[in-house]
TORMAR-243868 format. One record per residue: x, y, z of N, C-alpha, C, CB in turn; residue in three letters. Coordinates in nm, 4 decimals, always signed. Each point is the difference from the previous one (the first is absolute). Glycine has a CB too. Layout:
[tipa [X, Y, Z], [X, Y, Z], [X, Y, Z], [X, Y, Z], "ALA"]
...
This chain:
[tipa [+2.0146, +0.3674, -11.6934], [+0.0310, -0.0728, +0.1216], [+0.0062, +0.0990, +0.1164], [+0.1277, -0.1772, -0.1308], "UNK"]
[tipa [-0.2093, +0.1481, +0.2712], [+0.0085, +0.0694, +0.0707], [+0.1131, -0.0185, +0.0565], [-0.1998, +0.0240, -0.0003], "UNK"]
[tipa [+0.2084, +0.1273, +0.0786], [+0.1901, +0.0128, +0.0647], [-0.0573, -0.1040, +0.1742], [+0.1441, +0.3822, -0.1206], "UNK"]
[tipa [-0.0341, -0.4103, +0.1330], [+0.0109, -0.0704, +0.1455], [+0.0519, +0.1368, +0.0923], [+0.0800, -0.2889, -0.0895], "UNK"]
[tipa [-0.1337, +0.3240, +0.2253], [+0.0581, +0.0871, +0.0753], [+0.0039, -0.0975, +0.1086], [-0.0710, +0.2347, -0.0896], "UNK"]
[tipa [+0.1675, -0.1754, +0.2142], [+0.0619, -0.0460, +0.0604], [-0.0958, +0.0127, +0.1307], [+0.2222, +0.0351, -0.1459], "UNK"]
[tipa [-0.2180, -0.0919, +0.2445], [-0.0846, +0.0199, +0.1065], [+0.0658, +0.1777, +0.0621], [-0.0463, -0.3341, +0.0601], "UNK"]
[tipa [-0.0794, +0.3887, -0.0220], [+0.0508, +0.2168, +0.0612], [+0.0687, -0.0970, +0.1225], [-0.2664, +0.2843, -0.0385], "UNK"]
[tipa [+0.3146, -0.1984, +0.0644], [+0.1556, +0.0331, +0.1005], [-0.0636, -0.0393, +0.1189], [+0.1404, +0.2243, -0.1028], "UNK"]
[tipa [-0.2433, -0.1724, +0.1306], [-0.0554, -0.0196, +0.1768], [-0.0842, -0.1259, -0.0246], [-0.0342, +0.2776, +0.1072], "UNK"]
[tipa [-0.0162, -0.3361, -0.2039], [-0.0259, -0.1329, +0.0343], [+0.0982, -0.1023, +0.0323], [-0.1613, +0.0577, -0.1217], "UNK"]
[tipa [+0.2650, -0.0226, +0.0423], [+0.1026, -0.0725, -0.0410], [+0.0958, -0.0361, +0.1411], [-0.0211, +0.1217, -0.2596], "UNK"]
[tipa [+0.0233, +0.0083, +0.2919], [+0.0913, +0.0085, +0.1683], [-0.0726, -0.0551, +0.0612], [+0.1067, +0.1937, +0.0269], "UNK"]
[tipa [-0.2899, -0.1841, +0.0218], [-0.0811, -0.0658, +0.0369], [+0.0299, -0.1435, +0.0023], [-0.1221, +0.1761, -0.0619], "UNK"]
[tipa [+0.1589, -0.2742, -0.0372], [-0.0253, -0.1189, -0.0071], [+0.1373, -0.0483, +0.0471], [-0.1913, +0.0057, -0.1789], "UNK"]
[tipa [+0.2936, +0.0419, +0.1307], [+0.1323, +0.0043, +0.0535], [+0.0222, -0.0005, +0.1525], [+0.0368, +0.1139, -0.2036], "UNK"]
[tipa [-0.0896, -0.0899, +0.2596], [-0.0270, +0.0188, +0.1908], [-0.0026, -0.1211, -0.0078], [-0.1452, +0.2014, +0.1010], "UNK"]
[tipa [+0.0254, -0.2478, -0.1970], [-0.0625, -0.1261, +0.0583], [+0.0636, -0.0982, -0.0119], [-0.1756, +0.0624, -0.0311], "UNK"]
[tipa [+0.2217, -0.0791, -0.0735], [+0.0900, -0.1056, -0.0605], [+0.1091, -0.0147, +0.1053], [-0.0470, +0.0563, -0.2560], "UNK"]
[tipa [+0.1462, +0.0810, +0.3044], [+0.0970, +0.0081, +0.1031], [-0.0056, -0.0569, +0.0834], [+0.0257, +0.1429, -0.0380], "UNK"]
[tipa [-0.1375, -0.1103, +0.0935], [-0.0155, -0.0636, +0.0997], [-0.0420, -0.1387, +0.0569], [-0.0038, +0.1969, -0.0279], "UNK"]
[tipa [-0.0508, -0.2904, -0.0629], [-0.0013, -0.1306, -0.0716], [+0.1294, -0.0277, -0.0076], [-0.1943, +0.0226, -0.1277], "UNK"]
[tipa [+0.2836, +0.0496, +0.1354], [+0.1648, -0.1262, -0.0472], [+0.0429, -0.0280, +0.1040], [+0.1115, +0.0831, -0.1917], "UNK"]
[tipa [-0.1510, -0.1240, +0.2559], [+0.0346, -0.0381, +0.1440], [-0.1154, -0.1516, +0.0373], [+0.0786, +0.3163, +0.0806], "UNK"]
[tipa [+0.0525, -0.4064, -0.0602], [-0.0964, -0.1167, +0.0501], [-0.0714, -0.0025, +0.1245], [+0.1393, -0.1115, -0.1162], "UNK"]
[tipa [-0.1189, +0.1177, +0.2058], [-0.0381, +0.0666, +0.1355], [-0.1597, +0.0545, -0.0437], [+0.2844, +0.0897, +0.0945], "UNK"]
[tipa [-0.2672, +0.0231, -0.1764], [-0.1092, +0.1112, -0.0171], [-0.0942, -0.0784, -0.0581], [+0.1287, +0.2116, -0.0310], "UNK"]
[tipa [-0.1046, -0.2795, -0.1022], [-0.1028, -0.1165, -0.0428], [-0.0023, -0.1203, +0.0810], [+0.0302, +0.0701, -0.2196], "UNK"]
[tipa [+0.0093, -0.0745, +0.3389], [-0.0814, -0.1238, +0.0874], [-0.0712, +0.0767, +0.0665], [+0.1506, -0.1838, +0.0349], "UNK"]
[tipa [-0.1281, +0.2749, -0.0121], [-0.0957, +0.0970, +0.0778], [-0.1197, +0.0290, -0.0402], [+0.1659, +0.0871, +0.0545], "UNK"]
[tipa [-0.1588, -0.0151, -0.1528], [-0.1409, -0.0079, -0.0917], [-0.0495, -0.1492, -0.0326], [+0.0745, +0.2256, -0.1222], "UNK"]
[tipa [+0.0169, -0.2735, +0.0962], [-0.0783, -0.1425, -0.0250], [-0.0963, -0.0414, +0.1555], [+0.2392, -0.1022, -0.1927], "UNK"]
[tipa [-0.1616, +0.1092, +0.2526], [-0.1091, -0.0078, +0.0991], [-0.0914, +0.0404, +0.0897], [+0.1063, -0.0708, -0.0521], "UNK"]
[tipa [-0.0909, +0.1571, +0.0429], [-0.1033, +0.1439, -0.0217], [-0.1790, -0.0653, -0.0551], [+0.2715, +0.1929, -0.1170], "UNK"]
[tipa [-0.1968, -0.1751, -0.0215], [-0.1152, -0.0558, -0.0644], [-0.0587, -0.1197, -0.0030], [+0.0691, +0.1327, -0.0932], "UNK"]
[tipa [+0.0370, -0.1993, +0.1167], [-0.0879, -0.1253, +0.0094], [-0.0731, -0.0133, +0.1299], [+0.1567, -0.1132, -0.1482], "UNK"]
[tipa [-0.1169, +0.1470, +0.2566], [-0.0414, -0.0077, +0.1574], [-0.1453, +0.0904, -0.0208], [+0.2824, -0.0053, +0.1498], "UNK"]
[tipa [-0.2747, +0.1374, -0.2083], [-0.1333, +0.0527, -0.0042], [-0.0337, +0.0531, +0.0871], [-0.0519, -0.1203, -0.1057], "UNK"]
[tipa [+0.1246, +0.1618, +0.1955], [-0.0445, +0.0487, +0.1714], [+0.1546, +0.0869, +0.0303], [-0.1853, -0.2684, +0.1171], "UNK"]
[tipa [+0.1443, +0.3550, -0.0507], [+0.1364, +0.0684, +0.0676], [+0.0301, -0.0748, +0.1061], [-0.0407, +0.2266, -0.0537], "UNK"]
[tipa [+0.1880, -0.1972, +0.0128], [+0.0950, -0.0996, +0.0576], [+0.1281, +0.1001, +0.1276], [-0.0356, -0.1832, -0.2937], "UNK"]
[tipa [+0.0550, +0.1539, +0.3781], [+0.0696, +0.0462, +0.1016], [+0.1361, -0.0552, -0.0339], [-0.1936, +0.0171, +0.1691], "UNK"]
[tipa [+0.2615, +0.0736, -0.1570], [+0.1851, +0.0043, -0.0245], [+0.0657, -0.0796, +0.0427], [+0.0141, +0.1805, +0.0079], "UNK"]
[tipa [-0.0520, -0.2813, +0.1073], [+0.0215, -0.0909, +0.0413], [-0.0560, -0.1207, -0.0288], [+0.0542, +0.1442, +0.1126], "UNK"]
[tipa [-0.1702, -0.1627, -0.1974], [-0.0187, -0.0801, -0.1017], [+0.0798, -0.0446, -0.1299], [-0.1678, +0.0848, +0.1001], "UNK"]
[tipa [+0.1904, +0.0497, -0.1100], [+0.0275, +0.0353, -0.1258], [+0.1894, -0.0611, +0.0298], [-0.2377, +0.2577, -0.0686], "UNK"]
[tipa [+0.3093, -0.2503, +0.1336], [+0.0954, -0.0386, +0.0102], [+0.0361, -0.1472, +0.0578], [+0.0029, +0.2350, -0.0096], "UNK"]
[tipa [-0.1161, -0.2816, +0.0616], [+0.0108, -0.1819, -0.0360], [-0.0027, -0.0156, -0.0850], [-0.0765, -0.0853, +0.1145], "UNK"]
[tipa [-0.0759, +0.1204, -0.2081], [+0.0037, -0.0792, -0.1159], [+0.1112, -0.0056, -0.0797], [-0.2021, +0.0368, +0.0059], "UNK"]
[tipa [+0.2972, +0.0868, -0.0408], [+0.0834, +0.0222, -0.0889], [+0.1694, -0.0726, +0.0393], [-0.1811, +0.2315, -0.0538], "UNK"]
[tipa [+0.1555, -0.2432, +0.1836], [+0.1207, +0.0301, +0.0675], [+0.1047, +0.0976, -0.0226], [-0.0503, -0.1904, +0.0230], "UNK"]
[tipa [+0.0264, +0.3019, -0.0145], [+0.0820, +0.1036, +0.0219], [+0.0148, +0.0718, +0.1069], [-0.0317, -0.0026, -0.1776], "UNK"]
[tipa [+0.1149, +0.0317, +0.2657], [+0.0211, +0.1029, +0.0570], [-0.1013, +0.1390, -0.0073], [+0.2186, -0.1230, -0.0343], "UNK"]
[tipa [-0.2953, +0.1473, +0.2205], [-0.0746, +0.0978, -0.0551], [+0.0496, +0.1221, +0.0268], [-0.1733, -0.1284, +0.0088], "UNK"]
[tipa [+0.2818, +0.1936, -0.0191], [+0.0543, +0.1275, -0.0817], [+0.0061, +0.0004, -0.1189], [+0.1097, +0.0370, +0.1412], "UNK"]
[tipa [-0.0597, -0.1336, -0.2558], [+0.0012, -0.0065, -0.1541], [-0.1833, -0.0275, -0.0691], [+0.3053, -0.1263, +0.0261], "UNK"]
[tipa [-0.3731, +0.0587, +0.0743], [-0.1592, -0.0007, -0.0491], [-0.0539, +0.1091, +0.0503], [-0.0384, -0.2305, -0.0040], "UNK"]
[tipa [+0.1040, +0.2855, +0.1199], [-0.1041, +0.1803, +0.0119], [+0.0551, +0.1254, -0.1613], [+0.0339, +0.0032, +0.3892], "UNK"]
[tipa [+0.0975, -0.0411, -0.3648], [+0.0582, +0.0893, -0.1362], [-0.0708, -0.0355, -0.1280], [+0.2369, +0.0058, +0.0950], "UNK"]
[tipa [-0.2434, -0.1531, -0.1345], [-0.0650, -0.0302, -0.1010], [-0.1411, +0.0410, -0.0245], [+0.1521, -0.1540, +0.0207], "UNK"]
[tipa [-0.2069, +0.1656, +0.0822], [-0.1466, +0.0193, +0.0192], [-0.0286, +0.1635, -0.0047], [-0.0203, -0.2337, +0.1546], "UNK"]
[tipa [+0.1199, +0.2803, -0.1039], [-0.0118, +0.2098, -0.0624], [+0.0609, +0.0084, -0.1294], [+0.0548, +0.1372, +0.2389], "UNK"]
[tipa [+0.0153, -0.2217, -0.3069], [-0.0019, +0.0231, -0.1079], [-0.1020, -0.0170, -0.1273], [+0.1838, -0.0233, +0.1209], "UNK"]
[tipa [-0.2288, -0.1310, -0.0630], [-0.1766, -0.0136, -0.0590], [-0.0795, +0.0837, +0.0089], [-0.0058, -0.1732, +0.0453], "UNK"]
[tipa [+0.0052, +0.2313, +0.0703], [-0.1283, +0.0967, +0.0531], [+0.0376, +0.1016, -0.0777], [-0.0555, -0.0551, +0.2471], "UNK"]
[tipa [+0.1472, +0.1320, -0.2980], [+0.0552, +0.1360, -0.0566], [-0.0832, -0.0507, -0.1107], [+0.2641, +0.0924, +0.0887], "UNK"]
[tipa [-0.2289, -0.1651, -0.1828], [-0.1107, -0.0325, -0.1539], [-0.1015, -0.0170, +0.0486], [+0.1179, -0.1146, -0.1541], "UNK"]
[tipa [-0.1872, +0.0473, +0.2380], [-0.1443, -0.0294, +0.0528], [-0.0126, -0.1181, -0.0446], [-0.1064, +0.2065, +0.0016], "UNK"]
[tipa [+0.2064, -0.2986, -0.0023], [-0.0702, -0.1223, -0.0093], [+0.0029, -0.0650, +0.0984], [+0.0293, -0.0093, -0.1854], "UNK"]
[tipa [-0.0007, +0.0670, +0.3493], [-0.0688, -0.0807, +0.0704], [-0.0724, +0.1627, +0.0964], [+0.1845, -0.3054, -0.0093], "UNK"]
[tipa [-0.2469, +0.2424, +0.0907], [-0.1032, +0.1179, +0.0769], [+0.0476, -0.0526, +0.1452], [-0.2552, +0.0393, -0.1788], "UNK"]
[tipa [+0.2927, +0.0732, +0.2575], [-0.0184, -0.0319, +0.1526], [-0.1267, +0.0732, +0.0537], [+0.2600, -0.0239, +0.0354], "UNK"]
[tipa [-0.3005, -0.1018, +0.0765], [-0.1104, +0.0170, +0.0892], [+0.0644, +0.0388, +0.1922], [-0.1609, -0.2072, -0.2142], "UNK"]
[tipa [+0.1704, +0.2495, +0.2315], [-0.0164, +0.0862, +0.1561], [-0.0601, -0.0559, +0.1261], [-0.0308, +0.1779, -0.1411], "UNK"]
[tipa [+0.0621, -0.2791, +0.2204], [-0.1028, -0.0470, +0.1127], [+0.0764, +0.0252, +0.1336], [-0.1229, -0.1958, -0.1477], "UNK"]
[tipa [+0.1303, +0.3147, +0.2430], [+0.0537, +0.0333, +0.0860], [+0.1525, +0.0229, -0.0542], [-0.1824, -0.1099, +0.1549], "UNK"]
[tipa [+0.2727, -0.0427, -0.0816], [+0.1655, +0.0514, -0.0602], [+0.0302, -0.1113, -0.1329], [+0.1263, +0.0832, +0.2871], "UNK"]
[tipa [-0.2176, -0.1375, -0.2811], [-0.0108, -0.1249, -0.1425], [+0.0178, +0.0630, -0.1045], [-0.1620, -0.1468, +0.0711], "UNK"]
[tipa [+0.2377, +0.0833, -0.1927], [-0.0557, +0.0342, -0.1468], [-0.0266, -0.1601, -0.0227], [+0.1509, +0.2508, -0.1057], "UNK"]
[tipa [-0.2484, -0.1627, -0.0303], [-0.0122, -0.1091, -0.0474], [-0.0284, -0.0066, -0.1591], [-0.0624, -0.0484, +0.2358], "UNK"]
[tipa [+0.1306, -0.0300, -0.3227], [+0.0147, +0.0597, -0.1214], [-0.1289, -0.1204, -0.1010], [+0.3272, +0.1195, +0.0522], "UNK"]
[tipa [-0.3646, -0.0780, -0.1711], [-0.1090, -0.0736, -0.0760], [+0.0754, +0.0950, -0.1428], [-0.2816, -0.0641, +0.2048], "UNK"]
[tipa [+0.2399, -0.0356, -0.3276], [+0.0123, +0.0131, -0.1106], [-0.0930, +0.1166, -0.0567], [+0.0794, -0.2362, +0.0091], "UNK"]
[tipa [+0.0199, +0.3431, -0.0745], [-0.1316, +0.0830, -0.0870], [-0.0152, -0.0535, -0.0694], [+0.0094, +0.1751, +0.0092], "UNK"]
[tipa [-0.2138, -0.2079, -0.0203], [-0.0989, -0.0318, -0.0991], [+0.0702, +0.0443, -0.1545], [-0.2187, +0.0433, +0.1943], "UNK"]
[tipa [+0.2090, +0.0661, -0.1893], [+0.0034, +0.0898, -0.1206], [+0.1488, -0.0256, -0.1127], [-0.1505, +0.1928, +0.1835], "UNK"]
[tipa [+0.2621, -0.2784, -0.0718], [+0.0915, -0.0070, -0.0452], [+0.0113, -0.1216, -0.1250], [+0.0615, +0.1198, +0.2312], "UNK"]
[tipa [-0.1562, -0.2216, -0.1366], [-0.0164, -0.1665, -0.0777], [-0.0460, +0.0768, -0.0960], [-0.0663, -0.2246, +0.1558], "UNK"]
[tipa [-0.0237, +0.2977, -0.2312], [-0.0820, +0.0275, -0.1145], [+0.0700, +0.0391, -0.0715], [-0.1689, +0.0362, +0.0751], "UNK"]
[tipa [+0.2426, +0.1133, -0.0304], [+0.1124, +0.0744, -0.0608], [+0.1323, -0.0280, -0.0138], [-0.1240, +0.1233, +0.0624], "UNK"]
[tipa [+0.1798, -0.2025, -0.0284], [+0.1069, -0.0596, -0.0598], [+0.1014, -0.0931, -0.0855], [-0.0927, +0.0916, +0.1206], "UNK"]
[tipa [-0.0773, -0.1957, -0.1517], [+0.0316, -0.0314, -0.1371], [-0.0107, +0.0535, -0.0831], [-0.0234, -0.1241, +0.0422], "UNK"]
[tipa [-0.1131, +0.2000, -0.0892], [+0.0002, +0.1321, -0.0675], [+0.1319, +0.0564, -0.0523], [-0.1850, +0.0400, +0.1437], "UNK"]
[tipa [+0.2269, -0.0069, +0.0069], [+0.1287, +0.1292, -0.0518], [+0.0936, -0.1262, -0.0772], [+0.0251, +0.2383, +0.2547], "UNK"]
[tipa [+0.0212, -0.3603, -0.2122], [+0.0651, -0.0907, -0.1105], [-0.0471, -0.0343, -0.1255], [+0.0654, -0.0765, +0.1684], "UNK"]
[tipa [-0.1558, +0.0513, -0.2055], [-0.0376, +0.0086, -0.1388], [-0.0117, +0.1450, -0.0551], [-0.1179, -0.2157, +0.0373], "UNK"]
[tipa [+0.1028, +0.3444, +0.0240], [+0.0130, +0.1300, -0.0870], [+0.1466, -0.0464, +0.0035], [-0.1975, +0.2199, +0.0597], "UNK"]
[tipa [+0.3201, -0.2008, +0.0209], [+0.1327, +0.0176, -0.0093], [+0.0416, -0.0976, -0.1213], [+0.0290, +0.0688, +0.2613], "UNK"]
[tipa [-0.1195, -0.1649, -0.2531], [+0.0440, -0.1086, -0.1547], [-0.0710, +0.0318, -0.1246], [+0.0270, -0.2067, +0.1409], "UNK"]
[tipa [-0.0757, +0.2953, -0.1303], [-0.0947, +0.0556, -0.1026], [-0.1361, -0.0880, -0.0664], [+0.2298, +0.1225, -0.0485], "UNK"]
[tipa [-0.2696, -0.1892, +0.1539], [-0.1029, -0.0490, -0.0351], [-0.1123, +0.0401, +0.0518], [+0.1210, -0.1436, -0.0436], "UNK"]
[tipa [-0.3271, +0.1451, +0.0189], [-0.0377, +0.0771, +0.0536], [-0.0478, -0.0036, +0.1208], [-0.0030, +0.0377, -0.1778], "UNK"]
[tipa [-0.0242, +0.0247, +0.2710], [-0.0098, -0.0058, +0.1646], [-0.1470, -0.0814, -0.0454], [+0.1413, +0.2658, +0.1636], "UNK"]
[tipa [-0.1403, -0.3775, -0.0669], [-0.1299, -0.0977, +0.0469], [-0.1066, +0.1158, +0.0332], [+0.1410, -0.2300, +0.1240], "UNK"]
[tipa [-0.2408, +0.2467, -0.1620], [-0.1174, +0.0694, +0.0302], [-0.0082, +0.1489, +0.0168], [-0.0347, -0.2000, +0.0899], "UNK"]
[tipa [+0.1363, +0.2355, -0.2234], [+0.0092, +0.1445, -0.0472], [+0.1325, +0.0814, +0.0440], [-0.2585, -0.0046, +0.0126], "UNK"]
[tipa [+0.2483, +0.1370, -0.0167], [+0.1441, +0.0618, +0.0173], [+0.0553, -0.0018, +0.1511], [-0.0579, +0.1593, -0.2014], "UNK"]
[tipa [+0.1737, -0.1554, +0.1915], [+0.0842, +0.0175, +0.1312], [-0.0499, +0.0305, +0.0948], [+0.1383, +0.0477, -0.0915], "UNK"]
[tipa [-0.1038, -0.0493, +0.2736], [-0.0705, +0.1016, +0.0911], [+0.0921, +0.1092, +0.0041], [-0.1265, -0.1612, +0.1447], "UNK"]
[tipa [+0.1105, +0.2183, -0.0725], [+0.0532, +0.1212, +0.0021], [+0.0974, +0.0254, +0.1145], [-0.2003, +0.0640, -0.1144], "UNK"]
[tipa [+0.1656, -0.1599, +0.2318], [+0.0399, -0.0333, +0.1053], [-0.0277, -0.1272, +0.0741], [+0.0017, +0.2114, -0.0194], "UNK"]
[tipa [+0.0650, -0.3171, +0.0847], [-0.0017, -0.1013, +0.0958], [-0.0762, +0.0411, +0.1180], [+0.2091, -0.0795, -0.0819], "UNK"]
């Protein structure tokens, strides 16, 4: 019987960011709409839709951006934030490795 090993340490902290930062409802309406909208979205968008306060959706939104699951865009004094691509792919992934089942369309990434 083969031995089971544990996910290495820096993936592991890796996915752990991600997850962290996911426990926050706020943060998953955010991404939720992110992705679903499909277009970068201005901070002041972004805080109708949710209704939050935009000091707690700019904070929320550097904390996304630190993992990279969301990307800011730059237009004079505008931001404007859009979903990383790379994240939708890679982050179910990283939930089925963390459950030990095998990643959808081969091994882990390496990064979001």
């Amino acid at each position: 019987m083969k031995e089971v090993e544990p996910l290495d340490r820096a993936t592991a902290q890796e996915y752990a960011s991600w997850f962290k930062v996911l426990a926050d409802a706020t943060r998953v309406q955010i991404v939720s709409l992110l992705a679903r909208r499909g277009r970068p979205m201005s901070v002041g968008e972004i805080v109708d839709a949710v209704q939050v306060g935009q000091s707690t959706v700019s904070a929320h939104l550097k904390q996304l951006a630190e993992v990279q699951f969301v990307l800011a865009e730059y237009a004079g004094t505008a931001s404007y934030y859009r979903i990383n691509d790379e994240c939708v792919t890679c982050f179910p992934s990283a939930a089925d490795v963390v459950m030990g089942r095998p990643a959808p369309g081969g091994p882990p990434p390496e990064h979001a």
